[in-house]
C-alpha positions, 0 to 999 in steps of 0.5 A: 522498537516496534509499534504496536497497533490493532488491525482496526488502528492500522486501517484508521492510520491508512484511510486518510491517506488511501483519500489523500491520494484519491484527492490528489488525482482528482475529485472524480478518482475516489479510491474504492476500500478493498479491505486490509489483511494481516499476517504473521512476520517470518524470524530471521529463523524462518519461524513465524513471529505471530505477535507481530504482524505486517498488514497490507491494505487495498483500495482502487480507483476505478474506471480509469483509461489507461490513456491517463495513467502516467499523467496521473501517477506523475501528479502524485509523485510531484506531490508527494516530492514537495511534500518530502515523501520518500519515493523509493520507486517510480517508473512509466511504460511508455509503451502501453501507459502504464505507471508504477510509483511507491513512496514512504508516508513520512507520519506512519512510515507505511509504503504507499503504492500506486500503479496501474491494474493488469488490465490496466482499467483502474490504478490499484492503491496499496498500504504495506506496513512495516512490523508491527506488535499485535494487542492481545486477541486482535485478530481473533480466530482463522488469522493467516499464517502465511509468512508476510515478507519486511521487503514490501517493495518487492511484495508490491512489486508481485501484486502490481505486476 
């Protein structure tokens, strides 16, 4: 069964964790809100279901030297291991420092990505939900309509780079 959840529930659902990960790299990493967008979830049929949203939140943590990235992004996927998240990805670049991981919060069941920016000057945190039931009259007017794929890992993938 699908959750339903207001836009204003989901980003209350995604702040404590978008600070959890901020906390875990460290006291000088606060993760900047970008903000959070939903759109329609496309039918198998190809036709959009618009009572029911994916949503993608975003934050960053800014000014953060390449030269600690990996480092960083290992911390958190240790973490969040000990703590029996579901890691569905993680991968470091060697070659120029940079680091991807993307895990499953186990209280919401949001994906939760963390990776280095292009440049690679912050590590971009984003939230993708799954499906989820839109209250009546949740988002108002000039909702988007562009389709939002259930494969969020591929859609984090896009975004990351």
């Amino acid at each position: 069964m699908t959750q339903t959840m207001s836009r204003d529930e989901v980003a209350d659902a995604a702040r404590p964790i978008v600070d959890y990960v901020g906390d875990v790299l460290g006291a000088d990493r606060v993760p900047v809100w970008r903000g959070i967008v939903g759109a329609p979830v496309e039918r198998p049929d190809g036709t959009l279901d618009t009572d029911v949203h994916a949503y993608t939140v975003g934050a960053q943590v800014m000014d953060v030297p390449v030269a600690e990235h990996a480092a960083l992004v290992r911390r958190l996927r240790d973490t969040v291991v000990k703590q029996h998240w579901e890691v569905r990805d993680f991968r470091v670049r060697e070659d120029t420092g940079t680091a991807f991981l993307v895990c499953v919060h186990p209280g919401t069941g949001f994906d939760v990505a963390v990776g280095s920016t292009h440049p690679a000057t912050a590590l971009a945190v984003l939230i993708e939900t799954p499906a989820i039931a839109v209250p009546p009259r949740d988002e108002g007017p000039g909702i988007p309509t562009a389709p939002h794929s259930l494969d969020s890992l591929d859609r984090i993938r896009d975004i990351l780079g």
